[in-house]
N, C-alpha and C positions, 0 to 999 in steps of 0.2 A: 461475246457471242458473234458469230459470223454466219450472216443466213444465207443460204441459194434454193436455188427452184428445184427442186424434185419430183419424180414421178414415181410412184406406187408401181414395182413390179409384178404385184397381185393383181389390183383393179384398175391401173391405169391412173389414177386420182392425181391430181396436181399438189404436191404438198410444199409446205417452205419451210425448212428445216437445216438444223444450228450444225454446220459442217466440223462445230468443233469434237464434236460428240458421236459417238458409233453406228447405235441404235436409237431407233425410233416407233413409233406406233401409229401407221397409217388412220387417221380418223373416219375414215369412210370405209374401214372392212376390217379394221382391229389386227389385221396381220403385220410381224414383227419388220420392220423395215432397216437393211442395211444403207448405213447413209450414202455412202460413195457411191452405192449400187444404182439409188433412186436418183444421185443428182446424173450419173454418167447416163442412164435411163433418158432422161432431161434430155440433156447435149443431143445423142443420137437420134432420139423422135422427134426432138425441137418440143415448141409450146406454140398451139394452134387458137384459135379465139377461143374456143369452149374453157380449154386448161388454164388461159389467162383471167378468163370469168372464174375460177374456181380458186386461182389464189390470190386475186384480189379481194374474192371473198374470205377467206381463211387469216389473210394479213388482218383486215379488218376485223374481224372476230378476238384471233388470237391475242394481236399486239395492240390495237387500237381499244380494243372491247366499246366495239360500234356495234352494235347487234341491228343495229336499222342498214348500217350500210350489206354488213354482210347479208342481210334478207335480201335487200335489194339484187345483189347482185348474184345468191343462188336463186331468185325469182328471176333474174336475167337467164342464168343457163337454161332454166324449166323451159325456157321461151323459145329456145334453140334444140332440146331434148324434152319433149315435154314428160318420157317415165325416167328419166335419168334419175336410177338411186342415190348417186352422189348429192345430188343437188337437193333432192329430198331430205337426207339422213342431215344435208347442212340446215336445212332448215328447221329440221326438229334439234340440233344443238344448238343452232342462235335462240329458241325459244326456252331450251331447259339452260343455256348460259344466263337468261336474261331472268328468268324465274328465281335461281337461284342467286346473283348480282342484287336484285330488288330484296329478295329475301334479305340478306345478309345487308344491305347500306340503304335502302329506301324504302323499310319500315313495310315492307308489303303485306303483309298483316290486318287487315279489315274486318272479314269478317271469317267465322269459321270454316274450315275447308277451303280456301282461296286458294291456298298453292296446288290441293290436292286435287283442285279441281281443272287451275289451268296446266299441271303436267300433264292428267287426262287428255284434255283436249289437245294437247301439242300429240302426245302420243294417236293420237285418231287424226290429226288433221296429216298430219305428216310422217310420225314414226312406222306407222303401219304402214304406207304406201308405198315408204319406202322397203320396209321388209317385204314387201308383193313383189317387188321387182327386182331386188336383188339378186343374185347368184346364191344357189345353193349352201355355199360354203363360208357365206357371208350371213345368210338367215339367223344362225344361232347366234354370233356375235350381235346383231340386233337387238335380238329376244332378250338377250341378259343385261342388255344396256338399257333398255325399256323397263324389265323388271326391277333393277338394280333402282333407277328413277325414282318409279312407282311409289317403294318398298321406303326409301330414304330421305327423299325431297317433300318435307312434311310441314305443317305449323310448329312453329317453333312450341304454342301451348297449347296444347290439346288433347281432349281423352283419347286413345284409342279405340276408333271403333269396330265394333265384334264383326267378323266377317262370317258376312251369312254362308259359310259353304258349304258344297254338295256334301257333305259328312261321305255317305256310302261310297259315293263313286270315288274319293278323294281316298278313300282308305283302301278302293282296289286296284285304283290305277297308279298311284302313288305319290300325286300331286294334285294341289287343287288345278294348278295350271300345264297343264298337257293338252294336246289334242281330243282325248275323248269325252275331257270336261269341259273343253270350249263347248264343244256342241249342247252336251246337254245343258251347260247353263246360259247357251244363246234359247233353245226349248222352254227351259223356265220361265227366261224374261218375255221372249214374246211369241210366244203358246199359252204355256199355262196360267201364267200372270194375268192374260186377257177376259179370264171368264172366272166366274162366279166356285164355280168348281174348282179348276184349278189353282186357284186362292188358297180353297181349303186345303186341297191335295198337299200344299205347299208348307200353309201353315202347320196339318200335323205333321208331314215329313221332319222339316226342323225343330217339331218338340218330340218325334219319337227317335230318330235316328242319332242321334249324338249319344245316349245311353245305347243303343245296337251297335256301336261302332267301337264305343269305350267298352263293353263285354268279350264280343265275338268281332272285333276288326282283326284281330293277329291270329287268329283262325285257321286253316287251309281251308277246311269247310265252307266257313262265310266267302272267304275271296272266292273259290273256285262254283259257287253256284250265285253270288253276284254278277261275277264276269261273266260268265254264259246269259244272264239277261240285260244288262247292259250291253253286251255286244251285239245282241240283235238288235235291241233300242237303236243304238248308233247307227247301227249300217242302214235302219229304215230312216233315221232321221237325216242319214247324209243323203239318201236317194230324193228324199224331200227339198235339200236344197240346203242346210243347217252347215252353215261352214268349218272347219277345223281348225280355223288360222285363229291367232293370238285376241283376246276379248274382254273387254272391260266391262266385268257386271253394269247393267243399267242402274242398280238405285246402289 
């Protein structure tokens, strides 16, 4: 293996990567990287302090699997960039590298939900943040690397459990996780959830709606006069302030 300093001609990113080899995949934007391309990239813009902070973090991660060093030192870049996505997106992989590390050789298993709980929190404390400031074209390579997390980084023994979701709205807009069910199920947790009422509202929804959905969800009928009331819903709940971006049910 023979490593040199590369640069991301997508996003700029510092990467270090094995010149014996073609292709690559940039870690901070998922776009396909030609190796010669990124190191000659390198040579002609040089490496400034920011990009030296960024593969000294990445050597440490990757080759050392120091995940305190690498924090440290994408907590260095934040300090010199403080929305810098790179620096963010590194931070949410030293914590899903080191979740997954503990998983697999230091027994991290306690109590139930542990791992599921601190992917959560990595993904909120930093994966999102960094999908906020991202570039456009970068957002969705995020979102699937979050979900992919989510979805897969699990207790090794444990039931799966039933996920309470919007049934209707999932069955018109065609995911539970899209934009138009962020919002309504940010609404649920902290709207309806709040009062005495909206409890109930909730509690029959998810004993009536999962047989409405499994009858009349494949419908044109049921989609096309759901969607016309949910789409109001939405648009008053966005003017309220209910955001669209990417959300991890509350309970």
């Amino acid at each position: 293996m023979s490593l040199e300093n590369g640069k991301c001609p997508s996003c700029g990113g510092a990467l270090i990567l094995d010149s014996s080899k073609e292709k690559a995949v940039c870690k901070y934007c998922g776009h396909e990287v030609i190796i010669q391309q990124a190191v000659q990239k390198c040579i002609v813009d040089g490496i400034a302090d920011f990009d030296t902070i960024l593969l000294s973090a990445q050597e440490a991660m990757d080759f050392d699997n120091d995940f305190d060093k690498a924090r440290k030192k994408y907590s260095e870049g934040l300090n010199l960039r403080p929305h810098d996505y790179k620096c963010l997106w590194g931070l949410y992989l030293c914590e899903i590298e080191g979740i997954k590390y503990a998983k697999q050789y230091r027994g991290f298993v306690q109590l139930p939900n542990d791992i599921e709980s601190s992917v959560a929190a990595a993904i909120q404390r930093y994966g999102y943040k960094a999908y906020q400031y991202a570039p456009d074209d970068v957002k969705p390579y995020y979102y699937r690397e979050m979900e992919t997390d989510k979805n897969t980084i699990k207790n090794p023994v444990e039931e799966k459990k039933s996920q309470q979701g919007c049934y209707i709205a999932t069955a018109v807009y065609g995911s539970y996780d899209c934009p138009e069910v962020w919002i309504l199920r940010r609404y649920r947790d902290f709207k309806l959830d709040k009062s005495i009422g909206g409890r109930l509202f909730i509690k029959i929804y998810y004993a009536i709606s999962p047989t409405l959905v499994r009858l009349f969800g494949k419908t044109s009928g049921f989609n096309k006069r759901w969607r016309k009331r949910l789409d109001k819903k939405i648009i008053k709940l966005k003017n309220l302030g209910y955001k669209d971006t990417p959300y991890i049910d509350k309970y």
